[in-house]
N, C-alpha and C positions, 0 to 999 in steps of 0.2 A: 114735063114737070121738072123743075132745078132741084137740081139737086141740097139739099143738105151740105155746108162746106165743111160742119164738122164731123158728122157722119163718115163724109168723104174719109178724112182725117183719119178717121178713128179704123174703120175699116182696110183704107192701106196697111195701117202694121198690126192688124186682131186678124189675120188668118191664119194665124198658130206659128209655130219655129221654122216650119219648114215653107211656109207658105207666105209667109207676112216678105213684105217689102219696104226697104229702108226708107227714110224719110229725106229727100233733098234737103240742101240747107233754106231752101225759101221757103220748104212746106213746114219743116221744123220751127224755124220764125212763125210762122202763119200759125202755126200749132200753138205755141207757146203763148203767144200776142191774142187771141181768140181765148185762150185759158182763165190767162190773167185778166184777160175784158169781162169774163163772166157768161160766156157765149157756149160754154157747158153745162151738160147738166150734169148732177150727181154722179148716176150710171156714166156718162161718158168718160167722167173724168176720170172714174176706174177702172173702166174696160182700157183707157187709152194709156194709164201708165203702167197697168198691168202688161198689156200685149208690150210695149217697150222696155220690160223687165225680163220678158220671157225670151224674144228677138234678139233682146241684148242692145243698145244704143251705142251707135258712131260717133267717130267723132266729127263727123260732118253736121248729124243732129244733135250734139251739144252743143257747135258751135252756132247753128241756125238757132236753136233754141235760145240760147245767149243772148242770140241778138235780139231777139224776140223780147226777153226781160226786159234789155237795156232799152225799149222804146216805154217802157214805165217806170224805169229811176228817175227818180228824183236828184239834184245835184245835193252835194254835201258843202258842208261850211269848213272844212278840212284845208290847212294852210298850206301853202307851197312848200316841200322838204326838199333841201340839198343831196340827201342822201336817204329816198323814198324806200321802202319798204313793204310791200302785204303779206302779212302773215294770219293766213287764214285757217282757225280753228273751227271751222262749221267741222260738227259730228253729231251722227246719231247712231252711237253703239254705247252697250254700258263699257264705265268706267270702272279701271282698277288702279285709283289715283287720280294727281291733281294736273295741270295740262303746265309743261315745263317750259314749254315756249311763249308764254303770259309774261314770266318773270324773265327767261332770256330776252325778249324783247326789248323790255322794261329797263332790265341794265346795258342794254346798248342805247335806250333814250338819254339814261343818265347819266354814261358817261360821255356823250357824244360822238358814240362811231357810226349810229347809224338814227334814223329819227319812223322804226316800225309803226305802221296803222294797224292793229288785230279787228279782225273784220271773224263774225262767229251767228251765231244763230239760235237761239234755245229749242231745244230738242225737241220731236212731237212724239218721238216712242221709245227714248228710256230716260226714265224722269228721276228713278229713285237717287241718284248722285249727284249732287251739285257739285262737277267737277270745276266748275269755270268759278263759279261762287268761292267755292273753298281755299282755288289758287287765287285770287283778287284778297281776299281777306290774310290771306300769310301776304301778299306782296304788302299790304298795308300796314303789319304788321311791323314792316320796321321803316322806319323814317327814310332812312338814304336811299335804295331802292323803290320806295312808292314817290317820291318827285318825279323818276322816269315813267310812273306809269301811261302807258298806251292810250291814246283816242282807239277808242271801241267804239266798231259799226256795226249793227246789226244788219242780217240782209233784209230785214221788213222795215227796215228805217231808211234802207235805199229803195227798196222796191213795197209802198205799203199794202198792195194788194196780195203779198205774199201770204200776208198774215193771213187771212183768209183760206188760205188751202191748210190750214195746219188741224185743223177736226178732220175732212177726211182723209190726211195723211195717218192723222194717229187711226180711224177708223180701218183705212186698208192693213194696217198694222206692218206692213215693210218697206224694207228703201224701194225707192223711186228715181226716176231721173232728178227727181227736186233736190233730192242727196246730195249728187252729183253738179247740178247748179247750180247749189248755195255755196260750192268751193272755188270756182270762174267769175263772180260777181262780185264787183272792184268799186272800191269808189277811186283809186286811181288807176288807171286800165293799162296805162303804158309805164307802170313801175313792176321792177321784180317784181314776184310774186312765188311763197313757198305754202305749200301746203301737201293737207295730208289724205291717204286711202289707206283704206285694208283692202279694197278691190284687185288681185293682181292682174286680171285682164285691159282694167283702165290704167294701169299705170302709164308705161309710156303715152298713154291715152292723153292723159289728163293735162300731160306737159303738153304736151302738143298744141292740145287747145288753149291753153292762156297763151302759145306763143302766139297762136293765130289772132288772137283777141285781142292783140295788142302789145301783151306784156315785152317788156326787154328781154326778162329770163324769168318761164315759167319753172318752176321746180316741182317734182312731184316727189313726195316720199308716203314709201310702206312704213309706215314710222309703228309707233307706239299705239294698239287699239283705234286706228284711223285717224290718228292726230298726226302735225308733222314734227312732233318730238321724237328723237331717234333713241333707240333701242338703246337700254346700257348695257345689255349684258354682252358677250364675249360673238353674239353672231350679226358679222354686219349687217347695215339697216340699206336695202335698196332706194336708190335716188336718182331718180331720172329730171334732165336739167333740160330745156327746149329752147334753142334761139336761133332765131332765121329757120324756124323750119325743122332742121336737124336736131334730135333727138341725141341724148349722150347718157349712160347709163353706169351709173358707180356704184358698190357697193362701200358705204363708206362707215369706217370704222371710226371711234370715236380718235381725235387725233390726239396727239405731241405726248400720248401715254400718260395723261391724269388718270388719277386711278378715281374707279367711278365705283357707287353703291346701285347694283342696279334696284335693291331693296326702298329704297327712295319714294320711285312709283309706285311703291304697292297700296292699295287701300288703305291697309290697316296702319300706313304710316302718315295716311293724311291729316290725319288730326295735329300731326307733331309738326307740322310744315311752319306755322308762324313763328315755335321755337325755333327749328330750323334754318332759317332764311335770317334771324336774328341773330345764330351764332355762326361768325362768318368759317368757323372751324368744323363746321358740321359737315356731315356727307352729300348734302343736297345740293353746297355751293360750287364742288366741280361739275358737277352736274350741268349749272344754270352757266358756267362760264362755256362746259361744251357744247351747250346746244348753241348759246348764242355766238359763239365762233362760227358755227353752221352757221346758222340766219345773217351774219357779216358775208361769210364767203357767197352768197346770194346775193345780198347788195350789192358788195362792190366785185363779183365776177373774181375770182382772187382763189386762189387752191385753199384749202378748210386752216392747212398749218400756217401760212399765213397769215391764215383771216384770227386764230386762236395765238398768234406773236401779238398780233395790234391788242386785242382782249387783254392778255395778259401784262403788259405795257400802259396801253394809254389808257387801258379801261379798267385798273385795279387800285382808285383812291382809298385813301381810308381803310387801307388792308382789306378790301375785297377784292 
């Protein structure tokens, strides 16, 4: 009798913690690529991301898995950038606030230091905050910063059978490797690429794998509620950077001693944000210059005080 190939699949890593067996990267491919074919049922598809949550995933099976994706994207209509960017917001934890690296982005489109893709996902298990919505709407809020705003991809607009798994994502009710691979899924694959976890066993994890994926320089940061917005307050924000392989690990403090509100991101100040963002004297705008000094120093490889000299310089018309 032949075996079942996803059965096979499923029971390599469903023999509990102690017992399951990691997944090669071909079988991880094979896994992922049979997922998204529809070659699952139901039950498997929660036995199989369960036992891969409990096991814990490699980064040999995200990067199999990866590729696995990458044989159902679809190509993007995304122009050639001199000085490329991904900054990926895919999250699915709730929010306390609006996502700060939307608008840093957005001011390095408009002033020209760097030309970010924000690549993101709509959440399938916490819905009550429109974080990404609330920051889109203050970026629009003021004329000269919404010119830079970002080409935003979604990952079901790269891969549309994704969409698909998002009922029984939200039904299993917790993260998944899908979490995990909506932050590696590029519509430009050989551009930096920063993003974010709260996961801290995937951290150097995570650089890793965009390095291997392709990227020039994966970034991974513990940032702000699994975003790759970094911490304002006084304890620095862990950032793990990947190229050729090697792994580099900084905890990096916000630089050149702006003084930052870490009150900002709080919930209850997101309402104020399109004020905010309009008054270039408010406390949100060191803010949007630090992060985007980060997301510079990512582009162009450059130490963060550097990358926050060019910001402050070439990327402050108009008294911003």
């Amino acid at each position: 009798m032949t075996k079942n190939p996803v059965q096979t699949l499923v029971k390599h890593v469903g023999r509990g913690k102690t017992l399951a067996k990691d997944l090669s990267i071909e079988q991880a491919r094979e896994a992922m690529a049979r997922l998204l074919g529809g070659e699952f049922t139901q039950s498997q598809t929660g036995a199989f991301l369960q036992a891969l949550r409990i096991k814990e995933t490699t980064a040999d099976e995200l990067v199999g898995a990866a590729l696995g994706v990458a044989s159902f994207q679809v190509p993007t209509t995304l122009p050639a950038e001199s000085i490329p960017l991904v900054v990926n917001i895919a999250f699915d934890t709730p929010r306390k606030g609006g996502v700060l690296s939307i608008l840093a982005a957005a001011y390095l489109r408009r002033t020209g230091l760097a030309q970010p893709v924000v690549v993101w996902e709509p959440p399938s298990l916490f819905r009550e905050v429109g974080a990404v919505e609330a920051t889109l709407s203050a970026l629009e809020a003021d004329p000269w910063l919404a010119e830079g705003r970002c080409p935003m991809v979604a990952v079901r607009e790269m891969v549309p059978a994704w969409a698909g798994l998002s009922p029984i994502r939200a039904e299993l009710g917790f993260r998944t490797i899908l979490n995990t691979l909506e932050k590696v899924i590029s519509p430009l694959p050989s551009a930096p690429a920063v993003v974010g976890i709260s996961h801290g066993n995937f951290f150097h994890r995570l650089a890793q794998v965009l390095s291997r994926l392709g990227s020039a320089r994966g970034v991974a940061v513990q940032g702000h509620h699994g975003t790759c917005d970094l911490n304002l307050g006084e304890k620095p924000t862990p950032v793990a950077t990947c190229a050729a392989s090697e792994v580099v690990e900084t905890a990096h403090a916000q630089a050149g001693g702006i003084p930052l509100d870490a009150s900002v991101l709080l919930l209850s100040r997101l309402e104020a944000w399109p004020d905010l963002v309009r008054d270039t004297g408010s406390p949100l705008w060191p803010a949007i210059r630090a992060q985007a000094a980060f997301l510079l120093s990512a582009a162009l490889d450059i130490p963060p005080h550097d990358a926050l000299a060019h910001v402050l310089s070439e990327g402050a018309p108009h008294g911003r």
